[in-house]
C-alpha positions in Angstrom: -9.7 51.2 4.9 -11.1 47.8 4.2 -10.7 44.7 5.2 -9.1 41.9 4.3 -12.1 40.1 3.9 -13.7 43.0 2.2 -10.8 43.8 0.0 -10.5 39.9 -1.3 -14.3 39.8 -2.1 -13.6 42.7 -4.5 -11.4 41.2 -6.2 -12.9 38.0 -6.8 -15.8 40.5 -7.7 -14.0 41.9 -10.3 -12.9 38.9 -11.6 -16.1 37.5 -12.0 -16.5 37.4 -15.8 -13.6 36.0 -15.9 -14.0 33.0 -13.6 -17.1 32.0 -14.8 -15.6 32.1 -18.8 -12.8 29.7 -17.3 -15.7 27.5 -15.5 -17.7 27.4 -18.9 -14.4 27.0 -21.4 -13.9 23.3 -19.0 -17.2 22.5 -18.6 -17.9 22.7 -22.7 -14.4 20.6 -23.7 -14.5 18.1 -21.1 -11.5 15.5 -20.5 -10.9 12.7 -18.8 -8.0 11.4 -16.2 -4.4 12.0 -17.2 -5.7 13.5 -20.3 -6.5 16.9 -19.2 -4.0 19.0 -21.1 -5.8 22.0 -22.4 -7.5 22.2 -18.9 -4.5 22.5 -16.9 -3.1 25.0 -19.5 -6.2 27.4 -19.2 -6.9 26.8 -15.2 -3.4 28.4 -14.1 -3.7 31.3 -16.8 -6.1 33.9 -14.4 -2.9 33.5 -12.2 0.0 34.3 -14.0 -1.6 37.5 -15.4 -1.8 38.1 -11.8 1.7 38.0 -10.8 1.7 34.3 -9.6 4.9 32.2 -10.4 3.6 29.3 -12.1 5.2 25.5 -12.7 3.2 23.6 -15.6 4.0 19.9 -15.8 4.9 20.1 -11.8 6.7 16.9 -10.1 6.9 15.4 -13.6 3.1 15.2 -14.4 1.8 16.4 -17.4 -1.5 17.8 -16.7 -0.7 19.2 -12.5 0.6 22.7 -12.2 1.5 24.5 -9.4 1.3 28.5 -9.0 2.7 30.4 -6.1 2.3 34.1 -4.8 3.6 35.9 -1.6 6.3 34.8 1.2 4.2 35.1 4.2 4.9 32.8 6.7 1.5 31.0 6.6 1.0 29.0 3.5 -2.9 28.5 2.1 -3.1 26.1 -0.7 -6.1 25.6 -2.9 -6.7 22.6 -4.9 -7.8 23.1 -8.4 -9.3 19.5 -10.0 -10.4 19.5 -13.6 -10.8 16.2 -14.8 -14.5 15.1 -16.5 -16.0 11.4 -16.7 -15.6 9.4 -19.0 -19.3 9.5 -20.9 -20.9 12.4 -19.1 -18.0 15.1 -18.8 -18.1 17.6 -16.3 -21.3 15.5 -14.2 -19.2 16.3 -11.0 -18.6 19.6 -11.4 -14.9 20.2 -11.5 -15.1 22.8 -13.7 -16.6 24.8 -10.8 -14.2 23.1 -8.6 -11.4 24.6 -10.5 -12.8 28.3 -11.0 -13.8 28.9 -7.6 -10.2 28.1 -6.5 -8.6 30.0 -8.7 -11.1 32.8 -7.6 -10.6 31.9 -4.5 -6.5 32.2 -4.7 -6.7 35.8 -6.5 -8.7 37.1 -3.4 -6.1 35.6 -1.4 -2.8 37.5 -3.2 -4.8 40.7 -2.9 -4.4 40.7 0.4 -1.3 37.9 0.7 1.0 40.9 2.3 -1.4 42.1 4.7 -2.5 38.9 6.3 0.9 37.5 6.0 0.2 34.4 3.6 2.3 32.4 0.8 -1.2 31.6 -1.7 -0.5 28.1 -3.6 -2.6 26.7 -6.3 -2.4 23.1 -7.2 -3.8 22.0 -10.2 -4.4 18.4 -9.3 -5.5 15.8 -12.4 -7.4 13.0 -12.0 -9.6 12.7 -8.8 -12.1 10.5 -10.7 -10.1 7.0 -9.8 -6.9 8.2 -11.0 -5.5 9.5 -7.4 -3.6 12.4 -8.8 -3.2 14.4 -5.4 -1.6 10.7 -4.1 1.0 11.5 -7.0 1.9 14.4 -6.1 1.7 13.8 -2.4 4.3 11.1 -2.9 6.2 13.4 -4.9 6.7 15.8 -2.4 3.8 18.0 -3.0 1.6 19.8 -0.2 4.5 19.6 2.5 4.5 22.3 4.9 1.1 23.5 3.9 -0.7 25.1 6.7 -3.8 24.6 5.1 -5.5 22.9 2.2 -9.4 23.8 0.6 -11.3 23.6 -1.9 -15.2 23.3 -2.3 -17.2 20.6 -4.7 -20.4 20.9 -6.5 -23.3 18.9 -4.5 -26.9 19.6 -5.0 -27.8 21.3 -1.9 -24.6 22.6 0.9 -23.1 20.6 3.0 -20.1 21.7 5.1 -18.2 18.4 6.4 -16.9 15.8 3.9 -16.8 12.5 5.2 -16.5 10.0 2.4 -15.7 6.6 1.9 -11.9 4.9 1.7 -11.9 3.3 -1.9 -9.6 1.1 -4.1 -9.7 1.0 -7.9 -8.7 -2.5 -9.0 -8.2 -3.3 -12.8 -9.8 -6.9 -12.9 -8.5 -9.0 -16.3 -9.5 -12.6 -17.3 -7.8 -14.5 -19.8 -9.3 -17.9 -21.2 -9.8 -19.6 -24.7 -11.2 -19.1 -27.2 -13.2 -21.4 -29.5 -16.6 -22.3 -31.9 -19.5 -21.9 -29.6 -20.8 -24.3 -31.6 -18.9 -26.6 -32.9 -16.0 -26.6 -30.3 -17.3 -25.5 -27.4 -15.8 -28.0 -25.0 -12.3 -26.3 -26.0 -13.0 -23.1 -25.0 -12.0 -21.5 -21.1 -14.8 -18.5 -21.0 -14.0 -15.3 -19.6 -17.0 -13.7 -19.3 -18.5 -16.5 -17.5 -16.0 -15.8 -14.9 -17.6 -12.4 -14.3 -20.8 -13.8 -14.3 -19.1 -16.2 -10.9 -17.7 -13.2 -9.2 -20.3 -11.0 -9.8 -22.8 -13.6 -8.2 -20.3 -14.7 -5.3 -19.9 -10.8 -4.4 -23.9 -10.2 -4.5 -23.7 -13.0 -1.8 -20.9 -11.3 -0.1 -23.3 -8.4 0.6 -25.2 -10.1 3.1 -22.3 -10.0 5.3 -20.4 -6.5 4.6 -20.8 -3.8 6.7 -23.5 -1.5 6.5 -21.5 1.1 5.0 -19.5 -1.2 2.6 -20.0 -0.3 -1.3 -18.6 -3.1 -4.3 -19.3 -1.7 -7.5 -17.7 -1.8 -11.3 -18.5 -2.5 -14.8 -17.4 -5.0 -17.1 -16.0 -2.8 -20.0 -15.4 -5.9 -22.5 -16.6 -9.5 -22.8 -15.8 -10.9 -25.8 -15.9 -9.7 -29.7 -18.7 -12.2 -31.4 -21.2 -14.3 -30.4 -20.2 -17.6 -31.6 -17.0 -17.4 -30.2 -16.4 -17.9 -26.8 -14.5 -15.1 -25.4 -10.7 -15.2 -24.3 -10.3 -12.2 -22.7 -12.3 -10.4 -20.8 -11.8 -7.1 -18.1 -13.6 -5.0 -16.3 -13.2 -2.2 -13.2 -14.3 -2.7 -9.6 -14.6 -0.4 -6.5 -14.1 -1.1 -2.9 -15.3 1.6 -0.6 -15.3 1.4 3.4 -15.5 3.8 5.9 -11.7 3.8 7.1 -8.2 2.6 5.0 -8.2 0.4 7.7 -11.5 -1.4 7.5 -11.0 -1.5 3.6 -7.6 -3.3 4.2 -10.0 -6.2 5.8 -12.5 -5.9 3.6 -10.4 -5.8 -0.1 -9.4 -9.6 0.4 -12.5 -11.0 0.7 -14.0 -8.9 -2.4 -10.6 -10.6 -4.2 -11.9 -13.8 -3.2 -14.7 -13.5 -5.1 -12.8 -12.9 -8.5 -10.4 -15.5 -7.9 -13.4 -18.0 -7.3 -14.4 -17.3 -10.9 -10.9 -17.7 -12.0 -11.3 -21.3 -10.4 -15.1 -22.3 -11.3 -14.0 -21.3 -15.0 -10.3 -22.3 -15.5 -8.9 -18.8 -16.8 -6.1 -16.9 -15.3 -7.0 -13.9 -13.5 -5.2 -10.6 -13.2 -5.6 -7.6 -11.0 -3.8 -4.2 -11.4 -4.7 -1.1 -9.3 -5.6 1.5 -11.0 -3.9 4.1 -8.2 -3.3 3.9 -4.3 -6.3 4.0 -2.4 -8.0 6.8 -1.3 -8.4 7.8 2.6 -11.1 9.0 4.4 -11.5 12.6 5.3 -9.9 14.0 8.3 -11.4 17.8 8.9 -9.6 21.0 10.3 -12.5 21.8 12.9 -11.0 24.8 13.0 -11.0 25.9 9.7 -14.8 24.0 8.9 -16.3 26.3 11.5 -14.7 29.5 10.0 -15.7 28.4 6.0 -19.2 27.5 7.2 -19.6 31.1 9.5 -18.1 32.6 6.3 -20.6 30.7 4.1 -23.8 31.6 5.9 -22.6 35.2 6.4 -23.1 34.8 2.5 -26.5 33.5 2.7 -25.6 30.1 1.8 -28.0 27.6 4.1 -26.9 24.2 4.6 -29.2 21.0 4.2 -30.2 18.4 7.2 -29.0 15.0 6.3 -30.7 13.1 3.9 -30.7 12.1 1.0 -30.1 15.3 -0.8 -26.9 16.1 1.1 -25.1 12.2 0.5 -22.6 13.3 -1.7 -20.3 14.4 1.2 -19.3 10.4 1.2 -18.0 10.2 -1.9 -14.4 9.3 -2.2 -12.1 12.0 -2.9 -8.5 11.8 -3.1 -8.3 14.8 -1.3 -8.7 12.8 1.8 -5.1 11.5 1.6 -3.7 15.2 1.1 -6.0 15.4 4.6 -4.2 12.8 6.9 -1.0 15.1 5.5 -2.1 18.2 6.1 -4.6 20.7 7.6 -7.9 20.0 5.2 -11.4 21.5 4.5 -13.8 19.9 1.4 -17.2 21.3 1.6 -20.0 20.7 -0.7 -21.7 23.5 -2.1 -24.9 23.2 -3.7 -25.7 24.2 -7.5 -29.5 23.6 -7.0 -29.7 20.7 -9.2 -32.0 18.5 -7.8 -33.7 16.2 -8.2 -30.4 15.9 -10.6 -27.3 14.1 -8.4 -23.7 13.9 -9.3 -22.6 11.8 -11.8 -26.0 12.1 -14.1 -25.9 14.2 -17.3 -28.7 16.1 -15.8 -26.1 17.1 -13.1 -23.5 18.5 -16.1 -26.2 20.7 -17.3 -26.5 22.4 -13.9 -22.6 22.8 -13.6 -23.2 26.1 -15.7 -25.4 28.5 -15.3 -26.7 31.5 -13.3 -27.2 28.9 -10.0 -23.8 27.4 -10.7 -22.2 30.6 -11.3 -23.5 31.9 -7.8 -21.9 28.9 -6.2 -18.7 29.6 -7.7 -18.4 33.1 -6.7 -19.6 32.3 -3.1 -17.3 29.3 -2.8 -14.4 31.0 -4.2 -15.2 33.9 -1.8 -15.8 31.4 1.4 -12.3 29.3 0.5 -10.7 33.0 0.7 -12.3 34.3 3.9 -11.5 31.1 5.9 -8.1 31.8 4.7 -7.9 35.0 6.1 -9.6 33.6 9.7 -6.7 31.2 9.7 -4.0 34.2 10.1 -6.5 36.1 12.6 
């Protein structure tokens, strides 16, 4: 008779073709935060063919779903994502993210009486700065969850996540507008106000943490040269190593817009774009089992350097982690010297490489699920 963790490997197994069509059907009609409707229709489908109940729209959000299967004691959840950037589409993977869960929840049901498990899906939209697992956290998602997994694209593998607490802040100027040349002692410029913070927070540097990241884009300064421009808005993030150490940090950052409020007259106006995001608080446990289970499949994971960075990035699954039991490892796509968040990246999201990664990561996800009923 086989095992559990020989009888969920065939499954994923035979599913196969089918995960990597749904990896490849994302990664080819990418879309953005909030907007990801024909995503989460196609993500949850593999499931309900399989027997799972399935909620679309779940809490009231239009593009998270929910799919449930079993009534074992001990629930495993795996968290789909599926949202592209804005730009560069799937550069971050999540169309892998997605498949291997859902891979790695069919493995799970095969054996969900056996082991004793209740296998949850949740089809979580908008990780990239929306903060759609905060949504649903706050709506009464993930409670009681024994534990919570799912496993990110990265160039090489690396087991532990341990990324940065960010904020997204909406930044939004407002001046007047008038002839650059013939009036220009009327007008209140708003891009120059940029140009203030953006200098005051290069200064800042010099006395932020080591760790500390400030970062945005100005996404509209003005309409035509010879007018001076009245409104103008951008997006900034504030990443530090704790919630807590961003909570000190975020003021003086805001400091530095509201001196270019002042220096240039206009009003200034910030609006976050979702809560912020937490650091990462692992299961030890249930790390050592996926990365035992993960080298038993020949995976090798990379020394720190710079290859392996991309376990600090900010996830949102790090507030679902200070909730509940949590694993996020990075498994590598060989990409390099392609990173994350570079088009080059996108094109190695599919592939024979990728396609590896998402059968050994949906196969990983299910075998630590099975270790955490043994």
């Amino acid at each position: 008779m086989a095992t559990p963790k020989a009888a969920s490997r065939a499954v994923i197994d035979r599913h196969a073709d089918e995960l990597i069509q749904l990896s490849e059907r994302l990664h080819a009609d990418p879309e953005t935060a909030w907007e990801e409707h024909r995503a989460a229709a196609a993500v949850p489908e593999p499931l309900d063919r399989a027997g799972f109940a399935v909620t679309a729209k779940y809490l009231g959000l239009d593009t998270a779903f929910h799919a449930s299967f079993g009534s074992g004691p001990t629930r495993i959840a795996l968290c789909a994502e599926y949202d592209a950037l804005p730009g560069l589409g799937h550069a971050c993977g999540h169309n892998l993210i997605a498949a291997s869960s859902i891979g790695a929840a069919l493995g799970l049901a095969a054996v969900a009486d056996e082991i004793g498990v209740t296998v949850e899906v949740y089809g979580t939209p908008a990780e990239e700065g929306g903060g759609g697992k905060i949504e649903l956290l706050e709506r009464g998602a993930f409670a009681g969850v024994d534990l919570a997994m799912m496993v990110h694209p990265a160039p090489v593998d690396v087991a532990e996540a341990r990324p940065f607490a960010v904020s997204h802040s909406k930044i939004s100027y407002t001046g007047k507008s008038a002839h650059a040349a013939a009036y220009p002692e009327a007008g209140v410029n708003a891009a120059d106000a940029f140009t203030v913070a953006q200098v005051a927070i290069g200064l800042l540097r010099q006395q932020l943490p080591a760790s500390a990241r400030v970062h945005g884009i100005v996404t509209h300064a003005g309409d035509a040269p010879n007018a001076i421009p009245e409104h103008a808005s951008g997006r900034w993030y504030v990443r530090a190593e704790t919630l807590a150490e961003l909570s000190t940090l975020e003021p003086r950052v805001m400091r530095a817009f509201e001196a270019g409020a002042l220096a240039t007259g206009c009003e200034l106006t910030v609006e976050p774009e979702s809560k912020p995001y937490a650091e990462f608080r692992a299961d030890e446990t249930a790390l050592a089992a996926y990365r035992a289970n993960a080298l038993e499949l020949g995976r090798e994971f990379a020394p720190d350097g710079t290859a392996s960075r991309m376990n600090r990035a900010s996830t949102d699954m790090g507030n679902v982690s200070q909730v509940v039991p949590a694993i996020h490892p990075y498994i590598g796509i060989g990409s390099l010297p392609a990173i994350n968040h570079q088009r080059e990246f996108a094109a190695h999201c599919v592939g024979g490489t990728a396609e590896r990664a998402l059968l050994d990561g949906a196969i990983a996800l299910a075998w630590t699920g099975v270790d955490r009923t043994s």
